[in-house]
C-alpha angles and dihedrals in degrees: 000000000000116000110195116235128199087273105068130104122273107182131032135182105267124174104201086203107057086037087062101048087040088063104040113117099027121119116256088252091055103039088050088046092051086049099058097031086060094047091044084059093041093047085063104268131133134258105285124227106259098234123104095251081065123017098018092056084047087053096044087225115152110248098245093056093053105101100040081055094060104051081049091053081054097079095048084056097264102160141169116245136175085336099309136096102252134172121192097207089055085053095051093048084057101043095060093049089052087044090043088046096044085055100040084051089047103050091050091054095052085045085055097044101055088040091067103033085068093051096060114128118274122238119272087222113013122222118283100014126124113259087212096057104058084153096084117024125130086253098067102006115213110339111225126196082344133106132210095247084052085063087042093056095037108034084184092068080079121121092215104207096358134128104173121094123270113285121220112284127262122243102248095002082119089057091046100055083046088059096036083061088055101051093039086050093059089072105034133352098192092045088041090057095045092050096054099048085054105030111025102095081056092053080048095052107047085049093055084058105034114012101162090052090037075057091047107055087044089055088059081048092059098052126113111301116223116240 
């Protein structure tokens, strides 16, 4: 008997419609055995053998109904076939949710993967500029009103990726770098204080243009944290 496992499909394209004028006509006991026969192969199991003992108790069909239900699964294209029940219609139904399902986990990879591709650290010096001029480098743009040993202090006084020059500061976004640690740090310390030496100019940034949704967005941070 199959036992399902954490691969199989669980979903496939079906059209309640056809479904219904495909089975008009059948006997309760067919119609019922073309039902589960159809889930069992969409759940992930194998063609079954075509004899009671197999296919007719999967089908919950009487014994003695058993072959009448099967010329009646015939017409729904029901066939023997190297020794196994088999449908094509069923088969193609699960071939295009495994197709569907290999792209959909694909496509998720590739969006992993270039998500976090952009968020690679950025270098400490960047290539080409001068070691003796640290004030103005992509990294941190023009420093205003701000010295090196002040960057050194407060990694998150950083512009990450940026090359334009510090905007005004906004009223509370100290307070709100010093919260974003905390609920980082809820999840991990280690990964909250990396995140704000390379990051943190970024986090700055986003609350000088937007502060109520740069609150927002800390307040879904701060929620319960499953366990």
């Amino acid at each position: 008997m199959h036992t399902p496992t954490g691969s199989e499909l669980v979903w496939v394209r079906y059209n309640p419609r056809t479904a219904m004028l495909l089975l008009m006509g059948l006997s309760p006991e067919a119609e019922l055995a073309h039902r589960r026969l159809s889930d069992y192969i969409w759940s992930g199991a194998p063609w079954p053998a075509p004899d009671f003992s197999i296919a007719g108790q999967l089908a919950c069909v009487p014994a003695d109904r058993w072959e009448s239900v099967l010329q009646e699964l015939a017409r729904l294209g029901w066939r023997t076939r190297k020794g196994h029940l088999f449908n094509a219609t069923v088969e193609a139904i699960r071939k295009e949710a495994l197709d569907a399902l290999a792209a959909r986990k694909a496509k998720s990879r590739a969006a992993n993967t270039a998500r976090w591709s952009r968020r690679r650290t950025p270098p400490r010096t960047p290539p080409g500029i001068p070691q003796g001029d640290p004030t103005r480098t992509p990294e941190y743009g023009t420093v205003q009103n701000r010295t090196v040993q002040d960057i050194a202090v407060n990694p998150a006084e950083r512009l990450t990726c940026s090359g334009l020059p510090r905007e005004q500061a906004a009223d509370g976004e100290a307070d709100f770098l010093k919260d974003l640690r905390e609920a980082l740090g809820r999840f991990s310390a280690k990964k909250a204080t990396a995140e704000l030496e390379n990051w943190g100019g970024w986090w700055r940034n986003r609350y000088r243009e937007n502060p109520a949704k740069a609150q927002r967005v800390l307040a879904e941070l701060q929620g319960p944290v499953l366990k």
